[in-house]
N, C-alpha and C positions, 0 to 999 in steps of 0.2 A: 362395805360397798353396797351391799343389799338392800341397806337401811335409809342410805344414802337415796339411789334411785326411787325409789318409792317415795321419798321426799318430793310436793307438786313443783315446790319451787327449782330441785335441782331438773326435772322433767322436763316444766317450762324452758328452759335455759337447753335443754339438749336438744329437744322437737323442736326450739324457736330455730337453731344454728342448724338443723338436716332443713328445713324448708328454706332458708335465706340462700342454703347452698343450693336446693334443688330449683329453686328461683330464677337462680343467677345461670343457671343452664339454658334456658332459652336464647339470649344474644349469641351464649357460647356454641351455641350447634348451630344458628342462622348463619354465622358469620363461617362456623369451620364448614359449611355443607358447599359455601362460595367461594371458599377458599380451595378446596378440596375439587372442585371442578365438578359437586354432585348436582344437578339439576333437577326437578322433580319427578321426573318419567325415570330416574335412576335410582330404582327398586332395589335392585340387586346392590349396587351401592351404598348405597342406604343402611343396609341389613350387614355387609363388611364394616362398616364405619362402626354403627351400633357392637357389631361382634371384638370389634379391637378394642372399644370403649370398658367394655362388662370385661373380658379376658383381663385386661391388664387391670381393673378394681377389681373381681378375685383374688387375680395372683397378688397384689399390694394388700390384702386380706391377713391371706396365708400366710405371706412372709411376717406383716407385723403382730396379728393375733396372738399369737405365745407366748410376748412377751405383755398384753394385757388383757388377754381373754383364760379359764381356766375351764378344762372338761377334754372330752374325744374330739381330737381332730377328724378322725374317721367315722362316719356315721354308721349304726348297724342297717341292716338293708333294708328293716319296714322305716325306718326313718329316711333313708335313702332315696325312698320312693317319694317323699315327701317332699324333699329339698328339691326333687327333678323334677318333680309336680310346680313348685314354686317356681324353680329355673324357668320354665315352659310358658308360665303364665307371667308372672311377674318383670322377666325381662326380655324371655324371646316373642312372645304374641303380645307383651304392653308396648314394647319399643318398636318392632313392627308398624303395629296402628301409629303410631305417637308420631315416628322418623316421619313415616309419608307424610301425615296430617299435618305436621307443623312446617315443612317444604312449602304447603302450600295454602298455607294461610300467614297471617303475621306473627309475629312473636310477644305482640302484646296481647293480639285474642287468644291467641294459645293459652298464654299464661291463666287468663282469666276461665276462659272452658275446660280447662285440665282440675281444677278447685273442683270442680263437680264430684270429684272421685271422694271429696270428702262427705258428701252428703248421698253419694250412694251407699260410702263404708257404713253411715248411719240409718240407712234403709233396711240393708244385711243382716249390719247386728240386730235389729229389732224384730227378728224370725230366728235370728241362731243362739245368743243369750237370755236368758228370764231376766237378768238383770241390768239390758239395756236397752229401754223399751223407748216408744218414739211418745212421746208426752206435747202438751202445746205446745212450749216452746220449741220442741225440736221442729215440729208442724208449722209455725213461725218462720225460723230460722231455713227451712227447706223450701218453703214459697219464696222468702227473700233471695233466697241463692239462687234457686235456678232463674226467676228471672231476672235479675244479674246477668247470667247467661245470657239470655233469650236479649237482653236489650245491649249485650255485648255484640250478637251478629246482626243489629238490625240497623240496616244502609240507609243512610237519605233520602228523605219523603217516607214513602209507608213500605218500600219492598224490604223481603226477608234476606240476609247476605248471610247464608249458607249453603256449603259446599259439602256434598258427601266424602272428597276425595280430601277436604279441606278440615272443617270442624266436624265433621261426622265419624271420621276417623279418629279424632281426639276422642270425642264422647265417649267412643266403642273402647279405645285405652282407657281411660277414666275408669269406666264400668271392667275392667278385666282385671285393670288393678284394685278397685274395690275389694275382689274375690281373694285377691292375694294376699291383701291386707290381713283378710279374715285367717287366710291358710297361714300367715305368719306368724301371727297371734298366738297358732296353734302348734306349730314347730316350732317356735322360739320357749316352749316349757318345758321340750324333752333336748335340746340343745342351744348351747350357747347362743346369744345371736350375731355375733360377730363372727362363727362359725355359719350361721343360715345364709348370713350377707354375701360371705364369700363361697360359698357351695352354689347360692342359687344363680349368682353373677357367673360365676365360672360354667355353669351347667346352661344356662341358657345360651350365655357367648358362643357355646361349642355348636349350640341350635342357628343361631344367629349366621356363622362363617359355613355352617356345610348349605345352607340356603341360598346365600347370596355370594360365595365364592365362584356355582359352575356358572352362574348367568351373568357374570360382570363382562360388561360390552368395553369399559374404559377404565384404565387406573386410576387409584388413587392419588390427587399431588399433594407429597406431603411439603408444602412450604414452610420454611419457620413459623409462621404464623399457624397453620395448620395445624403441628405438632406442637406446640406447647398449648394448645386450644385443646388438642387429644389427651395430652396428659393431664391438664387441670381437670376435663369431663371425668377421667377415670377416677381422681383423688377425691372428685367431691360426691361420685358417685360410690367410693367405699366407703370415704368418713359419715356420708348422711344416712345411707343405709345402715350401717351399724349402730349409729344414734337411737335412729328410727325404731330399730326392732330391740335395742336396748330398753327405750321407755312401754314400748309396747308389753312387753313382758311384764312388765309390774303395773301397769294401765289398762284400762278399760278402752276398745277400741275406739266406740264411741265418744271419748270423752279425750283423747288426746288430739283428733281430729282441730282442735281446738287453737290448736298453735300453725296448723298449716294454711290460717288464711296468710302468713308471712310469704308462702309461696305465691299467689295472684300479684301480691304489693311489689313482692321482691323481683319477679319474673316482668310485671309490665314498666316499673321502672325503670330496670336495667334496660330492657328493650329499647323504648325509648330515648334510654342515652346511648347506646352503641349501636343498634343496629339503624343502617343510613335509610333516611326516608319513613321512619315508624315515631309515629307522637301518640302521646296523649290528648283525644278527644273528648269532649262531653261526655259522650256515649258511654265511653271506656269509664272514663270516669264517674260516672253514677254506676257503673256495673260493678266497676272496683269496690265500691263504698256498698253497693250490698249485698257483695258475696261475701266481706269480710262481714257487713252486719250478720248475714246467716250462721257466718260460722262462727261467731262471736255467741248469738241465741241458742245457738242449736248446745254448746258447752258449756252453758256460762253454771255456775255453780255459788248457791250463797255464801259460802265459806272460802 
């Protein structure tokens, strides 16, 4: 199995299928945050919703992991500190920013301003590894991408359509998750990562619900639509993370980055077709075409 992963092609195929799923999260939170009666100004809701999402991919971790993951279920404590270090970043202060920021912007700019995180992963590692350094194409590849960005919030005629509360928020996840990526990379050598997946979901979740539990002003509805919306988020939030830090493990951070332009593709078309009132515009669509070009430059590999 070891042999297996390490293999680019079986890599490809496992980072291609965590990014289509983390994609496809964007319509599924716009639609469960209206379904759910969560409005923008509902913080603390927010932060419940995210905490139910991460609790329940943990716990679907835990239960399934034994039967395909092998190693300590328990971590010893300086590893401990590690995974909590992860939980903290990676899902309780990235979802955080992420929740507000995508309330309140669209689900297709999200999609495409959240891709950033991959070319800040690539900024990181070119200070923290000797051997993955930023070269011209990644220099390329990083001008291409963020303006992408940049002409992803830019409104009709010449003003700038960005929102602190809105994509600024994204950005700042982007960039937190960046860090985490790096700290994954690095706790996924001394434990399984289908063990990190479900420690750090389960650890932040528990950050997540003592947050936004004593300030909730109004319940949550859970409508049918609602709850099968909540349990898809949590499934595709164990399966892609597991994925995710499985290829990570035997990849170079820098350089798996590579398959996650499927998330911008994945995230603004689904948008587009399910959430009501959100299209593809020109805009978007020259933004789309070169943040995947970036992130296509930024990894691309002769062999």
């Amino acid at each position: 199995m070891k042999e297996r992963l390490k293999n680019p092609l079986i890599a490809a195929l496992l980072a291609t299928a965590a990014s289509v799923l983390w994609g496809s999260a964007f319509p599924v939170l716009k639609i469960g945050f209206r379904e759910m009666g969560i409005g923008p100004e509902n913080v603390a809701e927010k932060l419940v919703f995210a905490g139910i999402r991460f609790l329940g991919s943990g716990l679907l971790i835990f239960i399934f992991s034994p039967l395909i993951a092998k190693g300590k279920f328990w971590p010893g404590k300086r590893v401990f500190k590690s995974l909590l270090l992860l939980g903290l970043l990676q899902t309780a202060l990235q979802y955080t920013l992420f929740y507000n920021g995508l309330s309140n912007t669209t689900g297709v700019k999200s999609s495409i301003i959240i891709s950033s995180g991959n070319f800040f992963v690539v900024l990181i590692a070119h200070f923290v590894y000797k051997d993955d350094r930023i070269n011209w194409k990644k220099t390329l590849g990083l001008a291409a991408g963020f303006s992408g960005i940049l002409i992803a919030n830019w409104s009709k005629g010449i003003s700038y359509d960005f929102k602190f509360e809105g994509e600024g928020l994204l950005v700042l996840s982007t960039l937190v998750g960046a860090f985490g990526t790096i700290l994954a990379k690095k706790v996924s050598r001394q434990v399984n990562p289908f063990f990190v997946s479900g420690w750090q979901m389960f650890l932040g979740s528990i950050v997540l619900l003592l947050l936004g539990m004593p300030g909730m002003k109004n319940g949550l509805k859970f409508t049918p639509l609602a709850t099968v919306l909540l349990i898809y988020s949590s499934l595709l939030s164990a399966v892609a993370f597991s994925l995710w830090y499985t290829v990570l493990k035997y990849h170079k951070a820098g350089e798996v980055t590579l398959y996650r332009f499927m998330i911008p593709l994945s995230g603004a078309l689904s948008s587009a077709a399910f959430i009501p009132g959100e299209t593809l515009t020109p805009n978007t669509l020259i933004a789309l075409g070169l943040v995947i070009f970036g992130i296509v430059v930024v990894n691309y590999r002769n062999s």
